[in-house]
C-alpha positions in Angstrom: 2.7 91.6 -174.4 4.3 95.0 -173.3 7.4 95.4 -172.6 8.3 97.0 -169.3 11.7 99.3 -169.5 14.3 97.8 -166.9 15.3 101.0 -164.7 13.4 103.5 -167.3 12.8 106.4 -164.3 11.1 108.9 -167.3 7.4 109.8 -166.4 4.4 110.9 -168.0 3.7 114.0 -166.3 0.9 116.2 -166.4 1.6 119.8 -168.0 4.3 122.1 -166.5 2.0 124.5 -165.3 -0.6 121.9 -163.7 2.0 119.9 -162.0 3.8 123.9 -160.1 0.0 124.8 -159.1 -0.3 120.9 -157.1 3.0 121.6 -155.7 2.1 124.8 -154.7 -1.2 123.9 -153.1 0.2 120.1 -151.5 4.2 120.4 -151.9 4.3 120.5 -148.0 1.4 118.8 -146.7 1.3 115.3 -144.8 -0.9 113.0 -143.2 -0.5 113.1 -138.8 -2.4 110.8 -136.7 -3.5 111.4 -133.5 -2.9 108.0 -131.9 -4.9 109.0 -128.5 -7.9 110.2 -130.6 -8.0 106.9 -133.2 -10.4 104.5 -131.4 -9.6 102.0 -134.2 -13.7 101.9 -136.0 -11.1 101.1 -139.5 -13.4 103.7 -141.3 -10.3 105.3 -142.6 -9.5 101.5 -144.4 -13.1 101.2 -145.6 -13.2 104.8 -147.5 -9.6 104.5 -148.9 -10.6 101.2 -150.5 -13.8 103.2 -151.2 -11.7 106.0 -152.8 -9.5 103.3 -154.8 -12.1 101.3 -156.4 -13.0 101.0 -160.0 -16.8 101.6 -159.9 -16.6 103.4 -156.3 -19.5 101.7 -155.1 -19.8 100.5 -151.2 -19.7 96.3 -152.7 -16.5 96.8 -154.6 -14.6 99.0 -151.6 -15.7 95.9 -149.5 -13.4 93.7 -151.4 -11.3 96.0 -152.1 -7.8 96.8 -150.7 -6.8 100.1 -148.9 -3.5 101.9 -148.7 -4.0 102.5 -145.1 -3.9 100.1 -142.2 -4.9 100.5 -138.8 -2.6 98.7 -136.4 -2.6 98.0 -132.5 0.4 98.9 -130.2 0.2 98.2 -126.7 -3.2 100.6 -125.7 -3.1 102.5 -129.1 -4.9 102.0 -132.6 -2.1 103.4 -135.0 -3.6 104.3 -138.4 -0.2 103.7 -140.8 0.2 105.1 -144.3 3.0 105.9 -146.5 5.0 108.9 -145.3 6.6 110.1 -148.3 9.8 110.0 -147.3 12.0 112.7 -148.9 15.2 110.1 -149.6 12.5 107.4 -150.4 14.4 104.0 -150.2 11.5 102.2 -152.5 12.2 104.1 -155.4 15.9 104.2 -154.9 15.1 100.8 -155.2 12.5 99.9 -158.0 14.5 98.7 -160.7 11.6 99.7 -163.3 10.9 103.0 -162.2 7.1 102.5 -161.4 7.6 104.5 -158.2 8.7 107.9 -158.4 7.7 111.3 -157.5 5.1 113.3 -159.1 7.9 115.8 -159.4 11.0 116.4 -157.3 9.3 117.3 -153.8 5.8 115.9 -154.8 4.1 112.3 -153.2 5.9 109.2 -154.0 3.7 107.6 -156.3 3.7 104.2 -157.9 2.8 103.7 -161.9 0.7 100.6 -162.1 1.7 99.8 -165.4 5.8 99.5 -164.3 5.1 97.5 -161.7 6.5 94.0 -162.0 5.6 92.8 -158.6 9.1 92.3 -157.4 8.4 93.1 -153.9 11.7 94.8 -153.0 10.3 98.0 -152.3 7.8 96.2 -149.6 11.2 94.8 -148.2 12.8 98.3 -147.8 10.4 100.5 -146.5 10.9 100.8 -143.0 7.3 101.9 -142.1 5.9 98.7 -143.3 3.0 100.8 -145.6 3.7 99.2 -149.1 1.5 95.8 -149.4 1.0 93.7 -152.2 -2.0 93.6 -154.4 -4.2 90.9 -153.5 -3.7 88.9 -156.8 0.0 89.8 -156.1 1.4 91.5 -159.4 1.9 94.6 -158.4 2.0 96.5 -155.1 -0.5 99.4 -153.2 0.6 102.1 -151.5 -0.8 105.6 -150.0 -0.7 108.1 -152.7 -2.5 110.8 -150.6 -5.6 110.5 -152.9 -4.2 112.4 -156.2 -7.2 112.5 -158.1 -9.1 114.2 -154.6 -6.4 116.4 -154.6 -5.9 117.9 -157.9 -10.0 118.8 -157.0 -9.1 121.1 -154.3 -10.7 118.0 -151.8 -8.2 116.0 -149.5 -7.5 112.9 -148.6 -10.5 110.6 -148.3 -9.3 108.8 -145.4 -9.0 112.2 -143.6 -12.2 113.7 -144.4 -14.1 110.4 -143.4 -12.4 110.1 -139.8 -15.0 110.5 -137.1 -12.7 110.7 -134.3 -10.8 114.1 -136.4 -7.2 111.8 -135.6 -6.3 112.0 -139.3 -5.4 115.4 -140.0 -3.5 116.6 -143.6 -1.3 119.6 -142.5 1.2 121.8 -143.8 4.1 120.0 -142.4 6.4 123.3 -141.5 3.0 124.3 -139.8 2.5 121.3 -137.8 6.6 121.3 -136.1 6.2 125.2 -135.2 2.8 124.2 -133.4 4.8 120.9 -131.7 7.7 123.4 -130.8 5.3 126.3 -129.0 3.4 122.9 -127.3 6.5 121.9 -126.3 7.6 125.5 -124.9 4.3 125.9 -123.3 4.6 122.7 -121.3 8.0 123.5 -120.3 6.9 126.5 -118.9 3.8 124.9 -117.5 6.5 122.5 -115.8 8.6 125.2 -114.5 6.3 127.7 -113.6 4.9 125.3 -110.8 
């Protein structure tokens, strides 16, 4: 039996110089949702479980458990996934370390093999997005598709949206184009 280590946060990371080149590429990028676009078809579900199955065949992403879920608020469909929170309270949290960053600005990640299945980081995050497994010993969350990443693709629940309301942005991008919407509707308003 291995032993996990009790609040160990050191992590196997990938080279120096491949870890600087993700950041570079994905440091600032995040999943946004267009909630009046989603028209809840749960494709986003199917291909993440897709994307997170062992043999990646249609049978196995069937039974398989994705890191997204599609919810319904009042006359909405609400695709919700981790956000990555930059002061993450589940790995403040984790008292074996298994989820972390991949470095200090990167995804919050969790390491399967740390895991202990304690379930305190599904009681602090306050978007709800961290599920248990389904046999219960460890826990799933978004990790923005790493492997899809680190191959220049992005996330697979993004790419597969038919509706385009999952979009992966750079996130400074995305609050200047809110800010000039939000100037150009004033002005709209005003200008009448």
């Amino acid at each position: 039996m291995q032993k996990t280590p009790f609040l160990n946060h050191s992590r196997r990371l990938k080279s120096a110089s491949t870890v600087t080149i993700f950041l570079e590429k994905h440091m600032h990028k995040v999943i946004i949702a267009d909630v009046r676009k989603c028209m809840a078809c749960r494709t986003c579900e199917i291909v993440c479980a897709w994307a997170h199955s062992k043999s990646g065949t249609l049978e196995e992403a069937m039974k398989g458990q994705p890191r997204v879920n599609v919810e319904a608020a009042q006359d909405f469909a609400i695709p919700m996934l981790c956000r990555h929170c930059e002061d993450a309270p589940c790995i403040r949290i984790c008292p074996t370390g298994a989820l972390h960053r991949q470095d200090l600005n990167g995804s919050v990640l969790i390491d399967q093999d740390l895991c202990i299945g304690c379930k305190l980081c599904l009681i602090v995050c306050p978007f709800g997005t961290i599920v248990p497994s389904y046999d219960g010993r460890t826990v799933l969350k978004c990790d923005l598709c790493q492997d899809r990443l680190e191959a220049g693709k992005e996330p697979a629940c993004v790419v597969s949206c038919p509706m385009l309301a999952l979009k992966f942005v750079e996130a400074d991008q995305y609050v200047q184009q809110k800010r000039m919407d939000a100037t150009q509707c004033y002005i709209d308003k005003i200008g009448n």
